[in-house]
N, C-alpha and C positions, 0 to 999 in steps of 0.2 A: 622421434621416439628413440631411437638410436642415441645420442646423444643423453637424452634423458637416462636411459638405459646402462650407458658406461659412468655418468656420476654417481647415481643410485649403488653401484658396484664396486666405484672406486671409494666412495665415502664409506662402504662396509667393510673393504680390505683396508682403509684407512682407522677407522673405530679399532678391528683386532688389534692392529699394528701399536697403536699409538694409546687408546683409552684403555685406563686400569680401573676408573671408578661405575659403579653402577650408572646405567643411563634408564629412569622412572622405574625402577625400581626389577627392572634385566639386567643381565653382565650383558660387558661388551662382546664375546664372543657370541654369544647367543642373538643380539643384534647385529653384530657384522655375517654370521654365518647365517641370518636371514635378509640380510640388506643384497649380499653377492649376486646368491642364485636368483633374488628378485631384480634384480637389473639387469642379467644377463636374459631374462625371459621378456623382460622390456626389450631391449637390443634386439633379439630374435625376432621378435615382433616386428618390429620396425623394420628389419633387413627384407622379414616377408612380405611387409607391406611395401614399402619401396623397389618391389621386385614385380608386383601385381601391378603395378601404377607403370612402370615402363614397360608389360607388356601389353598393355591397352592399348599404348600409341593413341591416344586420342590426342588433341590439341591441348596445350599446358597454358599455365599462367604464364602473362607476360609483363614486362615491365622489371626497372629495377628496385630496390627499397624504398628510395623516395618518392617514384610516383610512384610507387603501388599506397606508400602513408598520402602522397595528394590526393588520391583516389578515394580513398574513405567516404569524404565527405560525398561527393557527387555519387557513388554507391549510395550510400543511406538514401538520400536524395531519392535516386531512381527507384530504388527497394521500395521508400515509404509512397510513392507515387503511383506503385503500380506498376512501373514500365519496366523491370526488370524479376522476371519471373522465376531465374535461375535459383536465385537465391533461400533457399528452404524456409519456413518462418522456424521453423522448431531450432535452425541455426541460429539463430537470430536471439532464440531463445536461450538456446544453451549459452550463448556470449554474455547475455544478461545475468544468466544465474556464475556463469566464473567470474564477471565483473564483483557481482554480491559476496563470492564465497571467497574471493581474495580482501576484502576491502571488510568483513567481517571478522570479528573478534571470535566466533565460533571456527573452530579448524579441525579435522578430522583428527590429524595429528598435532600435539599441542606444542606449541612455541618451545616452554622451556625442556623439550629434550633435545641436547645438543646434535646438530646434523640432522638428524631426522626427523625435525619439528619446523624444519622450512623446506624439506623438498615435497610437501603436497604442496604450497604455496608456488614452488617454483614450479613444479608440473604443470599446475592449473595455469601459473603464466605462462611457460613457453608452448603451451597446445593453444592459448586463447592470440598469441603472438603469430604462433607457422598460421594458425584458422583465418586471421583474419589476412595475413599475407597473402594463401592462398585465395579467397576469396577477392581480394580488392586486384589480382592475378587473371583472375578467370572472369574480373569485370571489365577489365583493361582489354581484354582479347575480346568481350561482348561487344564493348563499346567501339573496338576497331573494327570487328564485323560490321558493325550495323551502322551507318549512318548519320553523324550528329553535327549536321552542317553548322551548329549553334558556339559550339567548341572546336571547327574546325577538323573533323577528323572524317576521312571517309576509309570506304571498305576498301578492300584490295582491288 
């Protein structure tokens, strides 16, 4: 969200800077001087929320990017099986409706306004990206706990 947060920010101080034409029918100053303070409230967010998450100390996701992407499948797997309960259904579900709302012609924010007519698209991709990293993360750590003589892996 951070990350999210400083483009959202930077593409408003970039609009004032650089756009002189109307963008859907707002001047650019009026959209960069609401793109800013909206990405710095993103940013915020994110700082407090990545600040709540290391003081839980609980145990984190593990693995690196690729097996956390090998992981997926045998995730699903365990999910649609039953054997893996961690996993929320309404997550499951929210991944379904960002698959839809990315991959759909209807967009909150419309395409043709320049800059800020792809970053709900990119939002909705990079929360549906960290989501399921962390999740295929925190199956990698389920699946080292527990036992799965099948795949070779056991507990500590």
């Amino acid at each position: 969200m951070v990350v999210f947060g400083s483009f959202i920010s930077l593409s408003g101080l970039l609009i004032l800077l650089l756009r002189n034409a109307p963008m859907g029918g707002l001047s650019p100053a009026v959209v960069g001087w609401v793109l800013i303070p909206l990405g710095l409230v993103f940013a915020g967010l994110g700082v407090l929320r990545n600040r709540r998450k290391r003081a839980q100390n609980g145990p984190g996701p593990v693995g690196n990017p690729i097996a956390r992407l090998k992981a997926l499948p045998r995730l699903w797997k365990t999910w649609r099986g039953g054997k893996y309960p961690e996993l929320p259904r309404s997550q499951v579900m929210m991944w379904a409706v960002a698959l839809v709302y990315l991959v759909s012609p209807i967009d909150v924010l419309p395409e043709f306004l320049p800059v800020i007519g792809v970053t709900d698209d990119a939002g909705v991709l990079v929360w549906l990206l960290s989501s399921l990293s962390v999740a295929s993360g925190s199956y990698l750590r389920w699946e080292k706990d527990h036992r799965d003589t099948g795949r070779g892996i056991e507990a500590p």
